[in-house]
Every structure is written in C-alpha cells, then in structure tokens.
PyMOL Python script that loads the backbone (N, CA, C, O; Angstrom):
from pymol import cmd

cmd.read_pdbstr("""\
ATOM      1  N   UNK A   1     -18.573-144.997 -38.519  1.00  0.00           N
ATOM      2  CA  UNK A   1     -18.282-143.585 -38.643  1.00  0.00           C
ATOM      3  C   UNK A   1     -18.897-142.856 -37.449  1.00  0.00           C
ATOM      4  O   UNK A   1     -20.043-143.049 -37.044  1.00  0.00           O
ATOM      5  N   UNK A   2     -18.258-142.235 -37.071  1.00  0.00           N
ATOM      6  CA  UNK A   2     -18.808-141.240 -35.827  1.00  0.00           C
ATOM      7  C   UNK A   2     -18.789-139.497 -36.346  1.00  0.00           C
ATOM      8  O   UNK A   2     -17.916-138.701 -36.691  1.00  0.00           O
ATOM      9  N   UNK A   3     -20.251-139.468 -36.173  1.00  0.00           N
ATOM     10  CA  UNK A   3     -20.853-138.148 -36.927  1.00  0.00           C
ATOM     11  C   UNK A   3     -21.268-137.455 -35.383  1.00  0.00           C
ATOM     12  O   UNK A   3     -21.592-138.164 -34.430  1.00  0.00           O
ATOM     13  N   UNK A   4     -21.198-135.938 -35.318  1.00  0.00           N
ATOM     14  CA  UNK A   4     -21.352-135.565 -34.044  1.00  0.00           C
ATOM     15  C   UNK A   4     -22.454-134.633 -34.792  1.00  0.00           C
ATOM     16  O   UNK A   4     -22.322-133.940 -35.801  1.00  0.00           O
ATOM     17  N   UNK A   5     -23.959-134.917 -33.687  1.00  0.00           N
ATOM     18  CA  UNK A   5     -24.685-134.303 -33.848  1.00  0.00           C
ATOM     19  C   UNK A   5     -25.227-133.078 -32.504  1.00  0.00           C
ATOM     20  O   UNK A   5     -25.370-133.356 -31.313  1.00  0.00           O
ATOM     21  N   UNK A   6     -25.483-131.494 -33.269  1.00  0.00           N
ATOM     22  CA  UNK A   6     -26.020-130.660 -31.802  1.00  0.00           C
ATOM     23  C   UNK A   6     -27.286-130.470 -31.899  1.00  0.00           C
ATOM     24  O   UNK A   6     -27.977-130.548 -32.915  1.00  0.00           O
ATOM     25  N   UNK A   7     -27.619-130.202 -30.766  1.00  0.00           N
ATOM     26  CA  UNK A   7     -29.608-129.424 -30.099  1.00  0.00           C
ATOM     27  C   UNK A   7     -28.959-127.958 -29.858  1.00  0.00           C
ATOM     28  O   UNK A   7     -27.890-127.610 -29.357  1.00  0.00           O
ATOM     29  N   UNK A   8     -29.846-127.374 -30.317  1.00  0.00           N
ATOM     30  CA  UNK A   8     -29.706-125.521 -30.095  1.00  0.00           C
ATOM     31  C   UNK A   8     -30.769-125.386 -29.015  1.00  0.00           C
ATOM     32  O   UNK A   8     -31.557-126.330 -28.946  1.00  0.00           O
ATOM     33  N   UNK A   9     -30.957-124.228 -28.032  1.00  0.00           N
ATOM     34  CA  UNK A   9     -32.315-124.210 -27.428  1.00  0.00           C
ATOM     35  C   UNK A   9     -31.645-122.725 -27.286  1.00  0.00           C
ATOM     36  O   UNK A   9     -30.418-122.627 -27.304  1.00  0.00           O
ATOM     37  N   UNK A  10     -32.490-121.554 -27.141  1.00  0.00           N
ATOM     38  CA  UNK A  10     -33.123-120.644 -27.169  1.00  0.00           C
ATOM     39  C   UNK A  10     -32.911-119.748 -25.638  1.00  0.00           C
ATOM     40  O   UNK A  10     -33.837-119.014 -25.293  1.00  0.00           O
ATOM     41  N   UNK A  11     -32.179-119.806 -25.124  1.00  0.00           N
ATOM     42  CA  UNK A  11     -32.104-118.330 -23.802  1.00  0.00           C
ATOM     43  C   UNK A  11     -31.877-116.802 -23.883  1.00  0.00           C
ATOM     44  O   UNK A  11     -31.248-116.149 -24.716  1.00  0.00           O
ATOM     45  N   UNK A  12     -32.323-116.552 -23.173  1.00  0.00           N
ATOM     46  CA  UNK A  12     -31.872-114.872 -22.831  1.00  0.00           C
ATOM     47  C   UNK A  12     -31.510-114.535 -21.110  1.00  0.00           C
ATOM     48  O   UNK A  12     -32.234-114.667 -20.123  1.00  0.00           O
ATOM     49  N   UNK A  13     -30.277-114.119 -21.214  1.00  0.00           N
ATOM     50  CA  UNK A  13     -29.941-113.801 -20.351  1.00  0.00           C
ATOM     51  C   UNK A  13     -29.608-112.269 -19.910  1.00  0.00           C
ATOM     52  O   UNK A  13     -28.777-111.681 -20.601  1.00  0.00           O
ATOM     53  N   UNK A  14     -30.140-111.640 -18.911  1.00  0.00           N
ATOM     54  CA  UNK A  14     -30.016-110.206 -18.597  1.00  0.00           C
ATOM     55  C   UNK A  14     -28.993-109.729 -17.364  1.00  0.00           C
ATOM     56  O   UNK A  14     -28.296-110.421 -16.622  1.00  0.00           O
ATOM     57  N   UNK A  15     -29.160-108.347 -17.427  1.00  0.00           N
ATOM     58  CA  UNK A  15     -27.468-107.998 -16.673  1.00  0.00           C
ATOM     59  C   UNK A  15     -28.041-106.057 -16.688  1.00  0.00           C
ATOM     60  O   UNK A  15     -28.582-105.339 -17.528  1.00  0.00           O
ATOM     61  N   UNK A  16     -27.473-105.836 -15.085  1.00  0.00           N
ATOM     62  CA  UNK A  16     -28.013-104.265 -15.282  1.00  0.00           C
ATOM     63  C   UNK A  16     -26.101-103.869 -15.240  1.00  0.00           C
ATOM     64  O   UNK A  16     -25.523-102.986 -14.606  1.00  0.00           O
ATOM     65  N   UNK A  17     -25.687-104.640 -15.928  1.00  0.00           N
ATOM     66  CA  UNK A  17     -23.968-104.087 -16.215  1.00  0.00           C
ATOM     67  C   UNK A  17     -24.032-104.065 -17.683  1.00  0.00           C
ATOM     68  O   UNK A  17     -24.533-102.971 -17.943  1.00  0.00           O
ATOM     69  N   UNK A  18     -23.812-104.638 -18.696  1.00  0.00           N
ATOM     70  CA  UNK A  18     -23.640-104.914 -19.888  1.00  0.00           C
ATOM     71  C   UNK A  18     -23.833-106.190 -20.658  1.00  0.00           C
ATOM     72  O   UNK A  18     -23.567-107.339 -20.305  1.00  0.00           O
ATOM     73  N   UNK A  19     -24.516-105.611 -22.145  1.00  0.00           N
ATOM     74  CA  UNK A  19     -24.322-107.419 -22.890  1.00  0.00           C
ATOM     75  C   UNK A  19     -23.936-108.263 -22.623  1.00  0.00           C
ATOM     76  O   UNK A  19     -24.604-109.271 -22.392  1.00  0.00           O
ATOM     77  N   UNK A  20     -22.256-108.159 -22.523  1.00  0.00           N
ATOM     78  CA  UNK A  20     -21.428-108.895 -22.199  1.00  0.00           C
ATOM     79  C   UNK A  20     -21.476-109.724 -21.083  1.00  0.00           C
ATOM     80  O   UNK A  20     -20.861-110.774 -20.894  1.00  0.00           O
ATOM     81  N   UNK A  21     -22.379-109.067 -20.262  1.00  0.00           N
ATOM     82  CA  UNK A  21     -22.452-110.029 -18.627  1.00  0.00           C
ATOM     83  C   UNK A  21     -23.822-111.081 -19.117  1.00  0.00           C
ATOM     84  O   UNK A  21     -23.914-112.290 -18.905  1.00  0.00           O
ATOM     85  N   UNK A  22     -24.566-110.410 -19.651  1.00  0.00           N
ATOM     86  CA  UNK A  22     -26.490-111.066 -19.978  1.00  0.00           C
ATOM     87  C   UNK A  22     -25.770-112.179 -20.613  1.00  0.00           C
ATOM     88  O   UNK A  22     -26.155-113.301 -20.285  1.00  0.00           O
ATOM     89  N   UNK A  23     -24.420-112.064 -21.792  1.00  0.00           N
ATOM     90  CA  UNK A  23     -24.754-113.608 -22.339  1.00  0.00           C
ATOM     91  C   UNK A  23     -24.238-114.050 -21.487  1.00  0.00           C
ATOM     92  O   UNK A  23     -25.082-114.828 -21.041  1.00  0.00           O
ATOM     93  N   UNK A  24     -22.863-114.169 -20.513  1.00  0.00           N
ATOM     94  CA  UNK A  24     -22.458-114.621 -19.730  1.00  0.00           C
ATOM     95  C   UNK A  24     -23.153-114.855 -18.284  1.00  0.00           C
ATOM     96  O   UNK A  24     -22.495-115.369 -17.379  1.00  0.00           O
ATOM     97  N   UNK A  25     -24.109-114.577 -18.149  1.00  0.00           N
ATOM     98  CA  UNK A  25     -25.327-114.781 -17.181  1.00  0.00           C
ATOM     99  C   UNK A  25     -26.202-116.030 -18.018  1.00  0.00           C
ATOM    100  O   UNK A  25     -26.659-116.968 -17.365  1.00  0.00           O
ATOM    101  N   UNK A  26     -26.359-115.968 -19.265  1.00  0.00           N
ATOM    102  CA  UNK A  26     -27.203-116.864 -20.127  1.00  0.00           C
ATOM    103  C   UNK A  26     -26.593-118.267 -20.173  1.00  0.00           C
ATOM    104  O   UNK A  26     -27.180-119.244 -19.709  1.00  0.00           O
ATOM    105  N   UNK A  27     -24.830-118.350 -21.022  1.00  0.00           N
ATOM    106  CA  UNK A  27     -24.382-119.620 -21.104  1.00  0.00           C
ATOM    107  C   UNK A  27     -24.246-120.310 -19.839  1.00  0.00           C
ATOM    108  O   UNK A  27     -24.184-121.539 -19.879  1.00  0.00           O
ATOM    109  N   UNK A  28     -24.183-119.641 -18.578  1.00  0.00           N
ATOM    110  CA  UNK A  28     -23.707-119.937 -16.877  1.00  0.00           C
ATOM    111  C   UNK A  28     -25.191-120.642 -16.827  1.00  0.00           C
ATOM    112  O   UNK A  28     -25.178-121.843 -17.096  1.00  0.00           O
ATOM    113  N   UNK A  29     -26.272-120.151 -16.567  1.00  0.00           N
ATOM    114  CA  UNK A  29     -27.654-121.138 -16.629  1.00  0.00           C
ATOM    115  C   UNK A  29     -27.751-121.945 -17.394  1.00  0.00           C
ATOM    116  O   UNK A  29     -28.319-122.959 -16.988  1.00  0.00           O
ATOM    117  N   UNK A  30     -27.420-121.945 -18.404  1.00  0.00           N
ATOM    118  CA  UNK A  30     -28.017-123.008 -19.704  1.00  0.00           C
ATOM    119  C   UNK A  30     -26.667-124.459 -18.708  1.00  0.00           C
ATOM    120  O   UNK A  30     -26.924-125.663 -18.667  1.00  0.00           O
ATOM    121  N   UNK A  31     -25.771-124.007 -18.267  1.00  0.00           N
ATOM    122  CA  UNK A  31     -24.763-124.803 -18.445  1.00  0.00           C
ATOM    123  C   UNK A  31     -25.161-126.032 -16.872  1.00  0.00           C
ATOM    124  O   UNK A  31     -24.911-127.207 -16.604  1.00  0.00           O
ATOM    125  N   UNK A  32     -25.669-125.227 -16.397  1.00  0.00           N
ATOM    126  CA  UNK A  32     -26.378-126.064 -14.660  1.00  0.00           C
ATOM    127  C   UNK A  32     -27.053-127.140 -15.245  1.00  0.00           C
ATOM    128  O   UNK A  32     -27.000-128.281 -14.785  1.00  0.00           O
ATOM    129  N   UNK A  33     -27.942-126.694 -16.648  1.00  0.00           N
ATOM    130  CA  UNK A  33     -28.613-128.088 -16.210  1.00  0.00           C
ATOM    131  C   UNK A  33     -28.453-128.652 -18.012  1.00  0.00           C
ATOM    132  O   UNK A  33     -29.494-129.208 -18.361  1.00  0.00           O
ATOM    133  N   UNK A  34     -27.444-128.603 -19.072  1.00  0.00           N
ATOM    134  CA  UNK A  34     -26.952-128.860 -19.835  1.00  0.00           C
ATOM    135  C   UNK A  34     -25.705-129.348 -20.092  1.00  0.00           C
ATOM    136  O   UNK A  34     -24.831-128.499 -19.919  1.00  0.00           O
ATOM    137  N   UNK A  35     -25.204-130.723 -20.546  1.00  0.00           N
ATOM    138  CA  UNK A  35     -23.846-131.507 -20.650  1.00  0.00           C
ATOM    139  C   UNK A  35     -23.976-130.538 -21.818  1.00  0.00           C
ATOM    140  O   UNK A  35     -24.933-129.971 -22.345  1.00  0.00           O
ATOM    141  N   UNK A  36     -22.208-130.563 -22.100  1.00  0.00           N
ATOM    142  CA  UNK A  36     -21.713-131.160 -23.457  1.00  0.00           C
ATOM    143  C   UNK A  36     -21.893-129.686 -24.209  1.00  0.00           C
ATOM    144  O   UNK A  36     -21.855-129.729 -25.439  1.00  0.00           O
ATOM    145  N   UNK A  37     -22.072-128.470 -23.626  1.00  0.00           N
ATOM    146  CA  UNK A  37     -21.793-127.399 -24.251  1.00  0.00           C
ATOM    147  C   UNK A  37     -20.930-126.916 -24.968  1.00  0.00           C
ATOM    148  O   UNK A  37     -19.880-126.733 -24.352  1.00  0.00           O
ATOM    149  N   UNK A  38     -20.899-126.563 -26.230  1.00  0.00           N
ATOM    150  CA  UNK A  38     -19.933-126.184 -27.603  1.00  0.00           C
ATOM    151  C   UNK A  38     -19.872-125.124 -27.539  1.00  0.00           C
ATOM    152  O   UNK A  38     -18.906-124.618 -26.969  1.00  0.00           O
ATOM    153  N   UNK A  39     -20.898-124.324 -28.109  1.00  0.00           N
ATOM    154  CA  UNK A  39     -20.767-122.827 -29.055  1.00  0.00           C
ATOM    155  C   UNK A  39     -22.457-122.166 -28.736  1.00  0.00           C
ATOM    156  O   UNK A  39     -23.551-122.727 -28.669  1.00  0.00           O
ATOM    157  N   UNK A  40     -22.137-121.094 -28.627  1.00  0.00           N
ATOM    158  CA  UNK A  40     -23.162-119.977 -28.747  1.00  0.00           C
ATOM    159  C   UNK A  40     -23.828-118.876 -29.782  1.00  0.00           C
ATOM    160  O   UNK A  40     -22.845-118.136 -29.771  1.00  0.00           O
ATOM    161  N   UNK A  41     -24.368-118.480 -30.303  1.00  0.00           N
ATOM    162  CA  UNK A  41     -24.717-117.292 -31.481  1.00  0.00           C
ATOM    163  C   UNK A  41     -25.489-116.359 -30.809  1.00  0.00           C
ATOM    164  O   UNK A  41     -26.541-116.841 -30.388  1.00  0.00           O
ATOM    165  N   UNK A  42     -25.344-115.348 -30.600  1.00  0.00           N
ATOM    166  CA  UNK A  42     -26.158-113.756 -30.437  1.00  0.00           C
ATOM    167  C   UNK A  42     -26.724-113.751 -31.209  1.00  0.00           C
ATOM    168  O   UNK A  42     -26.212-113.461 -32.291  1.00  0.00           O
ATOM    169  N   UNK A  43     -28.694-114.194 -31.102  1.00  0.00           N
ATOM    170  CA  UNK A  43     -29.391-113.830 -32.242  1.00  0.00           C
ATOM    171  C   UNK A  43     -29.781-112.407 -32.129  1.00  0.00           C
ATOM    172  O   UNK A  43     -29.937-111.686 -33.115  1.00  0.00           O
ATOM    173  N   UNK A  44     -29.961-111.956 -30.700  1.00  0.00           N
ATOM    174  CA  UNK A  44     -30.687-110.311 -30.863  1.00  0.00           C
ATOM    175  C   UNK A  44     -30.141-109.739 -29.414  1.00  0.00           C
ATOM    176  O   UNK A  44     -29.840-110.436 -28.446  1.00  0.00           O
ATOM    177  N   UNK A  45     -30.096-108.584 -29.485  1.00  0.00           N
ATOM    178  CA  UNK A  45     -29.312-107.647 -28.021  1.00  0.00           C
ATOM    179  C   UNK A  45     -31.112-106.696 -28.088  1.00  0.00           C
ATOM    180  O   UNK A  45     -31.861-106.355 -29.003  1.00  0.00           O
ATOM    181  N   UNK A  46     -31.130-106.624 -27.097  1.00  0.00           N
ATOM    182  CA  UNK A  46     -32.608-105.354 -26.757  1.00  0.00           C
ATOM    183  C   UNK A  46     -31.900-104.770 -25.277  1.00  0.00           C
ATOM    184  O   UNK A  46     -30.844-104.998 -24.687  1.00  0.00           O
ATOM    185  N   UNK A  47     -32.544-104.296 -25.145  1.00  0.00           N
ATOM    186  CA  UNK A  47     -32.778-103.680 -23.286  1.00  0.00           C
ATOM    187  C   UNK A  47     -34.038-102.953 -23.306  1.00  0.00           C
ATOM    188  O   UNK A  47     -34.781-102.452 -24.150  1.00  0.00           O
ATOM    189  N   UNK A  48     -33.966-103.142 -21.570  1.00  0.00           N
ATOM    190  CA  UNK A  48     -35.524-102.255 -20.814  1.00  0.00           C
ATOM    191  C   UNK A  48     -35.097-100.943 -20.072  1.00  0.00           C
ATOM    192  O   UNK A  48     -34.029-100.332 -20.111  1.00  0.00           O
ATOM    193  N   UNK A  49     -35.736-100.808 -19.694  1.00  0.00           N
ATOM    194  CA  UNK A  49     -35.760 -99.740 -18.569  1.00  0.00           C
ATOM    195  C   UNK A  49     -36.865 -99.678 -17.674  1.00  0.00           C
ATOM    196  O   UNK A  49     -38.085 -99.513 -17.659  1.00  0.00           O
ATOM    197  N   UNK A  50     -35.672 -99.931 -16.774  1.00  0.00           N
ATOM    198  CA  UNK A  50     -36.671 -99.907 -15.084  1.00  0.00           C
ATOM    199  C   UNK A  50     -37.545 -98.735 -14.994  1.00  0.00           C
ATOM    200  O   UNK A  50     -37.239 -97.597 -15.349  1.00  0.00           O
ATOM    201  N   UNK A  51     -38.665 -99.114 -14.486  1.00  0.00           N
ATOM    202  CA  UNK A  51     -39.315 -97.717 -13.466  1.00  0.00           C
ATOM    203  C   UNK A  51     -38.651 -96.294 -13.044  1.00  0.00           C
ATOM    204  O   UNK A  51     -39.163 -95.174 -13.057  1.00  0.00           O
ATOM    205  N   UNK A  52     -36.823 -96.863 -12.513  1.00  0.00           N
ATOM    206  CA  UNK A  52     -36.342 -95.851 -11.706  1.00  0.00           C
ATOM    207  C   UNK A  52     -34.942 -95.526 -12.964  1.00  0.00           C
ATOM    208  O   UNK A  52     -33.748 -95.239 -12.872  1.00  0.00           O
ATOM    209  N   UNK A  53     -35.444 -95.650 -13.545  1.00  0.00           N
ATOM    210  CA  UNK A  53     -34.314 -94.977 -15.160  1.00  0.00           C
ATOM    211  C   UNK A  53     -33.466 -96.097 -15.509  1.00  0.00           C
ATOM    212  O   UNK A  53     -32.908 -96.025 -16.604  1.00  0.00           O
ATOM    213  N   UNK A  54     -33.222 -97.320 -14.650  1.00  0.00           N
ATOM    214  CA  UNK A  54     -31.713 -97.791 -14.709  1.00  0.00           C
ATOM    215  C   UNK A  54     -32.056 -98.584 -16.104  1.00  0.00           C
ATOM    216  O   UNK A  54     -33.186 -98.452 -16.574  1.00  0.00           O
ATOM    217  N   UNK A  55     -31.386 -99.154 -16.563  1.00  0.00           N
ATOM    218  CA  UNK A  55     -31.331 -99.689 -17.884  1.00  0.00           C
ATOM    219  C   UNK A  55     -30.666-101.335 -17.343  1.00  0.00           C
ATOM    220  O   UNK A  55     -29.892-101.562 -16.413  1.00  0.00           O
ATOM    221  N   UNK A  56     -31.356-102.376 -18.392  1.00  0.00           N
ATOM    222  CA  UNK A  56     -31.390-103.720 -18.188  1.00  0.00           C
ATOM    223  C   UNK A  56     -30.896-104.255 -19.473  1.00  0.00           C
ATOM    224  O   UNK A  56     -31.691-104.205 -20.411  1.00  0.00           O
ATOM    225  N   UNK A  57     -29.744-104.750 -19.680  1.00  0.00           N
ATOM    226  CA  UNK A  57     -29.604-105.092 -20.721  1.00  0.00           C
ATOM    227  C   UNK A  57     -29.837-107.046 -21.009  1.00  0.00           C
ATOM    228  O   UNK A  57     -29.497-108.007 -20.319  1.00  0.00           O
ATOM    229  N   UNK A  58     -30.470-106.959 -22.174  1.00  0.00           N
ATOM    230  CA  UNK A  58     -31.190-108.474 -22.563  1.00  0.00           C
ATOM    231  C   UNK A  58     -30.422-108.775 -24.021  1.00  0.00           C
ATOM    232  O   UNK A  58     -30.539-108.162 -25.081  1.00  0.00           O
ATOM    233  N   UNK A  59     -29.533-110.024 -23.672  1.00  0.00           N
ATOM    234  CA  UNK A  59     -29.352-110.758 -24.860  1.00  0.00           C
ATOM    235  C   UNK A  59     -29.558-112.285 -25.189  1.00  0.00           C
ATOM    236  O   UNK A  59     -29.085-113.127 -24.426  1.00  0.00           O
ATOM    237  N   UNK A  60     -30.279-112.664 -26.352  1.00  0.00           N
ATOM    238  CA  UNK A  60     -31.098-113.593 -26.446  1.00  0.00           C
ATOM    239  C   UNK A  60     -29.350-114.750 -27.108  1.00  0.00           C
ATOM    240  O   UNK A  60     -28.335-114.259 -27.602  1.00  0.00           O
ATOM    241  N   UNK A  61     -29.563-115.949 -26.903  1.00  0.00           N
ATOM    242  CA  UNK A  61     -28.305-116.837 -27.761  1.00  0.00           C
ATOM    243  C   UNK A  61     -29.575-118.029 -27.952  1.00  0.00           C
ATOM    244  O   UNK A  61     -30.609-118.325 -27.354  1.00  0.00           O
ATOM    245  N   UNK A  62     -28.880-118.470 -29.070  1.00  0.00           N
ATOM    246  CA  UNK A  62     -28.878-119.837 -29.312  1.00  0.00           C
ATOM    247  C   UNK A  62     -28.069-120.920 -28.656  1.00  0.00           C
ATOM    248  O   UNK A  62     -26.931-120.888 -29.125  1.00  0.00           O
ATOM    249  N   UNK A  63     -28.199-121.808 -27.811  1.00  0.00           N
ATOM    250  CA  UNK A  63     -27.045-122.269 -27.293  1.00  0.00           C
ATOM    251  C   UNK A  63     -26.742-123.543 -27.452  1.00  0.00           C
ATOM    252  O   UNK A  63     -27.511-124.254 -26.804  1.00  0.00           O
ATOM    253  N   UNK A  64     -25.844-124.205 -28.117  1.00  0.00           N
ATOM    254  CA  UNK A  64     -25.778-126.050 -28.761  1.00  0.00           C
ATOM    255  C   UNK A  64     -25.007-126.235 -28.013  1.00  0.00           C
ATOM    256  O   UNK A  64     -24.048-125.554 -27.649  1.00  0.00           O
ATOM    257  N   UNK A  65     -25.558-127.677 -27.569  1.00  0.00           N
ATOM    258  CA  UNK A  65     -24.654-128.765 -26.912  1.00  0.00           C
ATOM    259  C   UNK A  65     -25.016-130.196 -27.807  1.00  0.00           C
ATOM    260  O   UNK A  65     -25.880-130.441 -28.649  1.00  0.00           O
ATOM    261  N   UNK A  66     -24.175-130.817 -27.338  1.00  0.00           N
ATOM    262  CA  UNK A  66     -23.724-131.859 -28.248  1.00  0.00           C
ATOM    263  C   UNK A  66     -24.664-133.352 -28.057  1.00  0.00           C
ATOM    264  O   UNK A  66     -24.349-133.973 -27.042  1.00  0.00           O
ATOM    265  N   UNK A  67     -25.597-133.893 -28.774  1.00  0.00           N
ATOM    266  CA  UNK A  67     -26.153-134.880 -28.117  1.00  0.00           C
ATOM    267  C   UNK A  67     -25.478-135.893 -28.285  1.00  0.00           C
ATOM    268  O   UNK A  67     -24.980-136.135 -29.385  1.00  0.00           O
ATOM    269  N   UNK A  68     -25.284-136.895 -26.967  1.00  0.00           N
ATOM    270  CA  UNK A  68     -24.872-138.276 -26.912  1.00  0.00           C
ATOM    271  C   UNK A  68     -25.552-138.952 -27.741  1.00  0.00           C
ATOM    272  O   UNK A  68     -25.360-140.162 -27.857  1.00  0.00           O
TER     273      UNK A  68
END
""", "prot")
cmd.dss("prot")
cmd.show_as("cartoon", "prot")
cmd.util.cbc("prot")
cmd.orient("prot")
C-alpha cells in the first residue's frame, strides 16, 4: 500500500505591496530549498510600520511538502 505522508514547517513571508505578495514571497523561499511542495494554510496576517509611515505587510503559512 502506498500511503503519502507530509512535514509542515512554519514561514513568514513579507511584502511592502500586499498579503498576497508576503505569501507569495513565502511559498517562492520555502520552495529553493524544499522538494515536493503541495499545499499551504494562512495561519495569521499582521503588519508593521516602518519608521517613515510605509506599512509592511507579514503573513505567516504553514507550508507541507511531501516526504519521500
């Protein structure tokens, strides 16, 4: 029987454009030095703010890939 098992690990990726770029800034790193990438979950969205007003947006994923 072939049972497919995943590893989750934990990133946050940031973006002074939108959420949408931070996770897509997040799965793009995780993916350089990770095979076998599946699926993602948005555990939490935050942002900062720079010194000079601009706003940083931070979203954290869970990210599974598939272990051999």
């Amino acid at each position: 029987m072939a049972e497919t098992v995943f590893k989750k690990i934990t990133v946050t990726g940031c973006s002074t454009d939108s959420y949408e770029k931070a996770i897509e800034a997040a799965v793009e790193k995780a993916s350089e030095s990770l095979r076998s990438l599946s699926w993602f979950e948005v555990t939490e969205f935050r942002g900062g703010i720079k010194p000079d007003g601009n706003l940083e947006y931070q979203a954290t994923l869970d990210v599974a890939f598939k272990i051999d």
